[in-house]
C-alpha positions as CSV (number, residue, x, y, z in Angstrom):
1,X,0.0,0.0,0.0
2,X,1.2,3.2,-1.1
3,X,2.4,5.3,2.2
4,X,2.9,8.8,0.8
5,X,1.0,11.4,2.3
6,X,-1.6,14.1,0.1
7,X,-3.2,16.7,1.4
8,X,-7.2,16.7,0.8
9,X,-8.5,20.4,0.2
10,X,-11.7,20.8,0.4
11,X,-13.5,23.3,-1.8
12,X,-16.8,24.5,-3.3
13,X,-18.0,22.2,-6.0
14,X,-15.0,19.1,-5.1
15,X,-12.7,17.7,-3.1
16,X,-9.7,17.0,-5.5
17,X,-6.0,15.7,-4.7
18,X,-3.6,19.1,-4.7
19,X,0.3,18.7,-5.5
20,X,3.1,21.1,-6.1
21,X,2.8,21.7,-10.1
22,X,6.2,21.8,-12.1
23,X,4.7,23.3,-15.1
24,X,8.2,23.2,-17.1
25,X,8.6,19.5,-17.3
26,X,4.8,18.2,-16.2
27,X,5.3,16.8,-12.9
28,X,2.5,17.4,-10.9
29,X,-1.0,16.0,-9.8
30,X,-3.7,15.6,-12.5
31,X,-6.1,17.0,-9.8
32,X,-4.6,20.5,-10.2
33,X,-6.5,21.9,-12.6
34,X,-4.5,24.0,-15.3
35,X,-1.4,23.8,-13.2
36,X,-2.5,26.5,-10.7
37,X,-6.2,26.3,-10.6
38,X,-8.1,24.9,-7.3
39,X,-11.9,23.7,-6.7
40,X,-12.2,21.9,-10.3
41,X,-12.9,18.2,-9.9
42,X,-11.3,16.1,-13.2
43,X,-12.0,13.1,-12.5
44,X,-15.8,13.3,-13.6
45,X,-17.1,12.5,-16.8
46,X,-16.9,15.1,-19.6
47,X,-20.7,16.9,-19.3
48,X,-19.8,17.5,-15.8
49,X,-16.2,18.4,-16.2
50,X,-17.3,21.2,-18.8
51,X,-20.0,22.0,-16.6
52,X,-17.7,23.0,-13.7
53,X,-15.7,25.0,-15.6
54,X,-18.5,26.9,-16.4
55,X,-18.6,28.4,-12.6
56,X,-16.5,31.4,-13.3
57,X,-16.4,35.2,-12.6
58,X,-16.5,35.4,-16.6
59,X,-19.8,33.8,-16.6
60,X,-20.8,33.7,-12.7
61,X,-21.7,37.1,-11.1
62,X,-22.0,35.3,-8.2
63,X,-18.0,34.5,-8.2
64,X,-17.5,38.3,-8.1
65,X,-16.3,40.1,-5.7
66,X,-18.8,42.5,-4.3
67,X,-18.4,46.2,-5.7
68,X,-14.9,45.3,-6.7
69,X,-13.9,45.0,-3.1
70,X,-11.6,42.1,-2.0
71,X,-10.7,41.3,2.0
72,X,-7.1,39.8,2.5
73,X,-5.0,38.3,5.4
74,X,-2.0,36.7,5.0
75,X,-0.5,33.7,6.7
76,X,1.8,35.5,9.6
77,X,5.6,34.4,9.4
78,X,5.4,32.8,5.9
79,X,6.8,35.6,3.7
80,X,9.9,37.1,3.3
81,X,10.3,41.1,4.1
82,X,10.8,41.0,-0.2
83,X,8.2,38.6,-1.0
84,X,6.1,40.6,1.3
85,X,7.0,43.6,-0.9
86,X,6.4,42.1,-3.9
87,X,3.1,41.2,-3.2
88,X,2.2,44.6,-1.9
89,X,3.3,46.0,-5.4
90,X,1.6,43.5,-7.6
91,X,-1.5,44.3,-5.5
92,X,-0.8,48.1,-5.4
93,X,-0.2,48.0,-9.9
94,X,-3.9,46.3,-10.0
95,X,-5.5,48.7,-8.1
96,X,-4.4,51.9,-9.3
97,X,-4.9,50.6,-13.0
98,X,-8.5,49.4,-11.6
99,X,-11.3,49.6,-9.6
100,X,-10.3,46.5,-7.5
101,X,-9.6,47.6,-3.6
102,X,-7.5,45.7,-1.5
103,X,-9.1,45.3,1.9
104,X,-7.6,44.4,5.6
105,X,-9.8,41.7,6.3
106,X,-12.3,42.1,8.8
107,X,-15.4,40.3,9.6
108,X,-16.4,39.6,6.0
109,X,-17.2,35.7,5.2
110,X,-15.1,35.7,2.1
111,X,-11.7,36.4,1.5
112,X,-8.6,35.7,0.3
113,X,-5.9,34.0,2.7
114,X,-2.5,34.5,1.1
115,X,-0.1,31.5,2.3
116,X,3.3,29.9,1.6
117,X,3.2,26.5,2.7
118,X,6.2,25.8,0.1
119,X,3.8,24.3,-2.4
120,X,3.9,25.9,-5.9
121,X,1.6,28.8,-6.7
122,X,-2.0,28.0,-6.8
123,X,-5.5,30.1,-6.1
124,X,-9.5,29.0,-7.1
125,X,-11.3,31.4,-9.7
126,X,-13.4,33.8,-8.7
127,X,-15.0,34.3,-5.3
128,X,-16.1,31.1,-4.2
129,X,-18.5,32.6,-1.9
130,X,-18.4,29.2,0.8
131,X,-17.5,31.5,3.6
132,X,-13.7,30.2,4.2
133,X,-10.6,31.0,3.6
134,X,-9.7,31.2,0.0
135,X,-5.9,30.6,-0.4
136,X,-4.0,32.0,-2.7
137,X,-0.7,29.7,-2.7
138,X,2.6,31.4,-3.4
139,X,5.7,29.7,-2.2
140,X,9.2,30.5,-2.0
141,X,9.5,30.1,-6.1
142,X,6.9,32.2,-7.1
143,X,8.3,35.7,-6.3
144,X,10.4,35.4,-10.1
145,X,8.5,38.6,-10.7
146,X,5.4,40.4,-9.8
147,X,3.6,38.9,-12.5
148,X,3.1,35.5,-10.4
149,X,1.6,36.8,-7.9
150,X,-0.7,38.9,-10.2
151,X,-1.2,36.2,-12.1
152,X,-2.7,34.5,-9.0
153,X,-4.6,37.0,-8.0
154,X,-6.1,37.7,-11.0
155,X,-7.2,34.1,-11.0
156,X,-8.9,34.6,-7.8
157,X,-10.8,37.8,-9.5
158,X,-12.8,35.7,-11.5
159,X,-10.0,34.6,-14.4
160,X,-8.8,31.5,-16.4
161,X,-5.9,30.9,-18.6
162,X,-6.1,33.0,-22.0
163,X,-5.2,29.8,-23.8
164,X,-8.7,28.2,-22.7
165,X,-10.6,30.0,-24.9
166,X,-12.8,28.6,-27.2
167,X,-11.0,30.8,-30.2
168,X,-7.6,29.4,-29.1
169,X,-7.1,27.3,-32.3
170,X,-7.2,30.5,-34.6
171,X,-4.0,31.9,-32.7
172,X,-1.7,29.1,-31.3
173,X,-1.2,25.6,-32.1
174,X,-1.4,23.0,-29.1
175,X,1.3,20.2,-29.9
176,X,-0.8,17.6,-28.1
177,X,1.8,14.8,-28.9
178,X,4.2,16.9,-26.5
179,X,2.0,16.3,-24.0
180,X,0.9,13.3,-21.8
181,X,-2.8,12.5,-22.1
182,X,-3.7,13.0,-18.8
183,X,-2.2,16.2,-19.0
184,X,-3.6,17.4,-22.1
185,X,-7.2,17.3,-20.7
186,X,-6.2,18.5,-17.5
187,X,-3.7,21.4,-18.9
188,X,-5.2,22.6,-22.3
189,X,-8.5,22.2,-22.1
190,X,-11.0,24.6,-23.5
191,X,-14.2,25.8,-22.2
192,X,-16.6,28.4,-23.5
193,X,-16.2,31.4,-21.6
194,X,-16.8,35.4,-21.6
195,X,-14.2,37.1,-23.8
196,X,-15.5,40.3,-23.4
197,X,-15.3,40.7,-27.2
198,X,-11.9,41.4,-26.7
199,X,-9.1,40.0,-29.1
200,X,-6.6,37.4,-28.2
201,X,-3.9,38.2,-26.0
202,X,-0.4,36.9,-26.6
203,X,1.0,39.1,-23.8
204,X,-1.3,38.1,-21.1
205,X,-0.2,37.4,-17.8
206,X,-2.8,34.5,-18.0
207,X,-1.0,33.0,-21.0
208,X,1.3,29.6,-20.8
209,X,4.6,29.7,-21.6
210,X,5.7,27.8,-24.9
211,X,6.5,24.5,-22.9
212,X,4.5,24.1,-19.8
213,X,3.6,20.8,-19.0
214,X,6.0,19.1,-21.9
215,X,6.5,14.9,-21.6
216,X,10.7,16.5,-21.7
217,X,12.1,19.2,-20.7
218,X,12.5,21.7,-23.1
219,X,9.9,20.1,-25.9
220,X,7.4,22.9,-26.7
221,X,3.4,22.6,-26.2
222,X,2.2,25.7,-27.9
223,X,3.3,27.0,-31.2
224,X,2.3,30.6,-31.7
225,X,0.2,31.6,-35.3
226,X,1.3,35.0,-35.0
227,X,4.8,35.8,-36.5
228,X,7.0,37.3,-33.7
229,X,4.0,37.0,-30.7
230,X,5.5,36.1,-27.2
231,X,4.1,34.1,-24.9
232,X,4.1,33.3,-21.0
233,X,4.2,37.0,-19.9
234,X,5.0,36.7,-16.1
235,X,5.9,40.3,-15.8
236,X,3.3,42.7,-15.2
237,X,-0.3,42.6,-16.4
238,X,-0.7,43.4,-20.1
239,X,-3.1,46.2,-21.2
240,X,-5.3,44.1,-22.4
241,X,-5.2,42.1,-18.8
242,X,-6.2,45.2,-17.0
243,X,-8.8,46.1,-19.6
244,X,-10.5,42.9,-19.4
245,X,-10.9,43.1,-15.2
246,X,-12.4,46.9,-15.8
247,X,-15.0,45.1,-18.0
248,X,-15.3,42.9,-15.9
249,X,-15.9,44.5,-12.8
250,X,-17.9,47.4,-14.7
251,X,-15.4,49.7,-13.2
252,X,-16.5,53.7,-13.5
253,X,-13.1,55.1,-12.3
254,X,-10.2,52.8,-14.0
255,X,-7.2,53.1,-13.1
256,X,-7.9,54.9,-9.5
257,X,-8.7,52.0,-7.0
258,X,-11.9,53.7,-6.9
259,X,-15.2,52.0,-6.3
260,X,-17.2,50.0,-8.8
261,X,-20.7,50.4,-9.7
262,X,-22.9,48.4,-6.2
263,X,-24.0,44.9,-7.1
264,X,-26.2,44.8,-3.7
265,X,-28.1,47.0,-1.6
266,X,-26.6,51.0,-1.9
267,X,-24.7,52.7,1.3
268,X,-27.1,54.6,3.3
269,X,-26.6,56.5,6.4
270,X,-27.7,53.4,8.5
271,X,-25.9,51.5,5.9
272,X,-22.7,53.2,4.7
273,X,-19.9,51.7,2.5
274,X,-17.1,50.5,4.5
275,X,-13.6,50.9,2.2
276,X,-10.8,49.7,4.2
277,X,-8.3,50.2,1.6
278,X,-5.3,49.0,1.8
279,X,-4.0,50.2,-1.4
280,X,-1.6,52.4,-2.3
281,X,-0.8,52.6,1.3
282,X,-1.6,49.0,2.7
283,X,-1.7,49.5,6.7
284,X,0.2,51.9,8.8
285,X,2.4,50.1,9.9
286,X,4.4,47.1,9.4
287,X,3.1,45.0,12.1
288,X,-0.4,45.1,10.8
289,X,0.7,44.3,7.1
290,X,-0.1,40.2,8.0
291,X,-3.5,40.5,10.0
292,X,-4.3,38.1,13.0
293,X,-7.4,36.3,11.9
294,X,-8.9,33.4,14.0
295,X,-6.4,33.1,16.9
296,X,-3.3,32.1,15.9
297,X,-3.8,30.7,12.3
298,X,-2.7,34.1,10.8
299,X,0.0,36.0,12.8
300,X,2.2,39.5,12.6
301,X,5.2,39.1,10.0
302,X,7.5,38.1,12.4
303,X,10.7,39.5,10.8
304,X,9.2,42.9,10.7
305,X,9.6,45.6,13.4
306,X,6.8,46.2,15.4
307,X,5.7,49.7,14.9
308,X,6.1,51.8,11.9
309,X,8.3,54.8,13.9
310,X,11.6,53.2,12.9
311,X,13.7,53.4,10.0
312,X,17.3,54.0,10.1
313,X,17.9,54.0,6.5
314,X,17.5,57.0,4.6
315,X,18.4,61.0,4.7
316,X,16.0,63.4,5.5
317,X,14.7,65.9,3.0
318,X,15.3,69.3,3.3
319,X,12.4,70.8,3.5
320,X,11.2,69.1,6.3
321,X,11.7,70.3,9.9
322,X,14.4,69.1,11.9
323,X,12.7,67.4,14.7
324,X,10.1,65.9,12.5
325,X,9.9,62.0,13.3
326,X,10.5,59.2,10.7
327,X,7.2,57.4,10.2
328,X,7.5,54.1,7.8
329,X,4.5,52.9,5.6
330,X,4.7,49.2,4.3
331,X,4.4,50.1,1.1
332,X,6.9,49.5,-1.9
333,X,8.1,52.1,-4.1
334,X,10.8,52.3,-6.5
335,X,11.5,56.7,-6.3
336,X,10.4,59.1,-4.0
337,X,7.4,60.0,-6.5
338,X,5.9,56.5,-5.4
339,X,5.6,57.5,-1.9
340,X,4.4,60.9,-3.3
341,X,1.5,58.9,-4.5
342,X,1.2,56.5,-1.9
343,X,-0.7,59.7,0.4
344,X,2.6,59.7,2.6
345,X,3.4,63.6,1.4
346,X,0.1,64.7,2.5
347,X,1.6,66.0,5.5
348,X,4.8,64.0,5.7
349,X,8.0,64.5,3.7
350,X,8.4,60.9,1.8
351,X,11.5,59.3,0.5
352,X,12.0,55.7,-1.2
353,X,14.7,53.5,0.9
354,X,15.6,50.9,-1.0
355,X,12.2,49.3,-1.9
356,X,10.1,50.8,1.3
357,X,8.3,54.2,1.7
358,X,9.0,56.1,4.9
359,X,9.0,59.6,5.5
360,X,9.5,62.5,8.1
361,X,6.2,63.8,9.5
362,X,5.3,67.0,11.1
């Protein structure tokens, strides 16, 4: 009898098998939908395999997220001070080219539990609206660029692969005897989903690479139609990817974070709108940036000092009063203008120190 151990994840519609996915040379567990995709059972027949794929965002209101608003904790300890970064960023790029808001979690039922258990990079698409945690998997590998962890995230907004379309055949080639069968249904299957009338995007972050999931290492499985087109974009989302979650979401002020048209009830004065944002500038301090969420499940980032009055690094601008104190917001930036933006130079003095935001405050 086989003595290895699998972890059983329950989810929405199933209760598949999830392994660590190797998407350059195949190894990984059938179960795991598309490589990175959670909560789609494979071993059904075909009717009901196409069937769940067809509980999406893209076709599924109900998978939204309400008024564009998502909650987020994250798994205390498990990230680096630089993956912790990273993700801030690829958060902070999709809200300020969106209407998507990124919320401290509070007491909502759904939300998304960012963890890294070491265990490939994984999320469900869509909200899946059970009331528990939705993890969003990102291990130690998956911080290449802030295109994994967008690409993630974007899955969780409602998303699938761009190569699942139904119109895939007119722009890439699949080369199916590259590919194991298992791993052909699994991988490159194609489901009938909402484009959004929009044309096919080489560039997408949601794209595979031209050998993921290959029988050898090396051996392509997609073969682009388009002379000179690129493929498995792990950068940064691609116009077209921001585009297509401001369709999505109906978003009436793209590219601000702002809010999104209601799908419920409107804010009343009994009844107002609660907007926790977390983007641009996350939480106020570093100690709050992983929230504590069910006793001890979610914790502080432990490698992270424990108020956001300290920061050594830096010098202080000139314009701002000597005994002004240095406050740090947890929130990445690349130049001083980023911190500019981030709300910091409202009434503090902000400056960029090496990839965090802090600034001298009257």
């Amino acid at each position: 009898m086989d003595k290895s151990v699998v972890w059983i994840v329950a989810v929405w519609m199933a209760v598949p098998i999830v392994m660590v996915a190797t998407l350059e040379t195949g190894e990984q567990h059938k179960s795991l939908f598309e490589g990175d995709i959670l909560g789609v059972d494979v071993d059904v027949d075909e009717a009901s395999f196409q069937a769940n794929l067809a509980h999406n965002a893209e076709t599924d209101s109900r998978k939204l997220w309400p008024n564009g608003q998502v909650p987020v904790v994250f798994n205390g300890g498990a990230f680096t001070s630089s993956q912790q970064a990273m993700i801030n960023q690829a958060m902070r790029d999709i809200s300020q080219k969106t209407c998507i808001t990124f919320v401290q979690r509070s007491r909502e039922r759904d939300y998304l539990l960012f963890r890294n258990d070491n265990d490939g990079c994984s999320s469900y698409v869509g909200r899946n609206g059970d009331g528990q945690p939705q993890v969003v998997q990102l291990a130690n590998d998956c911080f290449d660029a802030i295109g994994v962890s967008q690409h993630e995230i974007m899955h969780a907004l409602g998303f699938h692969h761009e190569q699942t379309r139904m119109d895939r055949d007119d722009y890439v080639q699949i080369l199916k005897n590259n590919i194991s069968p298992d791993n052909f249904r699994v991988n490159f299957a194609k489901y009938n989903g909402n484009t959004q009338r929009l044309p096919y995007d080489y560039n997408s972050i949601m794209h595979y690479g031209y050998n993921y999931f290959a029988v050898r290492r090396g051996s392509p499985t997609i073969r682009v139609k388009k002379q000179g087109a690129k493929i498995g974009n792990r950068a940064v989302m691609s116009p077209m990817d921001v585009q297509r979650i401001n369709m999505l979401y109906n978003c009436q002020n793209r590219g601000t974070g702002g809010p999104a048209p209601s799908r419920g009830k409107k804010p009343s004065r009994r009844r107002p709108q609660q907007r926790r944002r977390l983007e641009p500038n996350w939480f106020s301090d570093a100690s709050s940036f992983f929230s504590q969420v069910n006793g001890d499940e979610e914790s502080p980032l432990g490698d992270q000092p424990s108020s956001g009055m300290m920061n050594d690094g830096g010098s202080r601008p000139r314009s701002c009063p000597a005994d002004s104190p240095n406050k740090m917001r947890n929130d990445f930036c690349q130049s001083d203008d980023d911190c500019l933006d981030s709300g910091l130079g409202e009434q503090c003095c902000p400056n960029c120190v090496g990839t965090t935001c802090n600034a001298f405050c009257n």
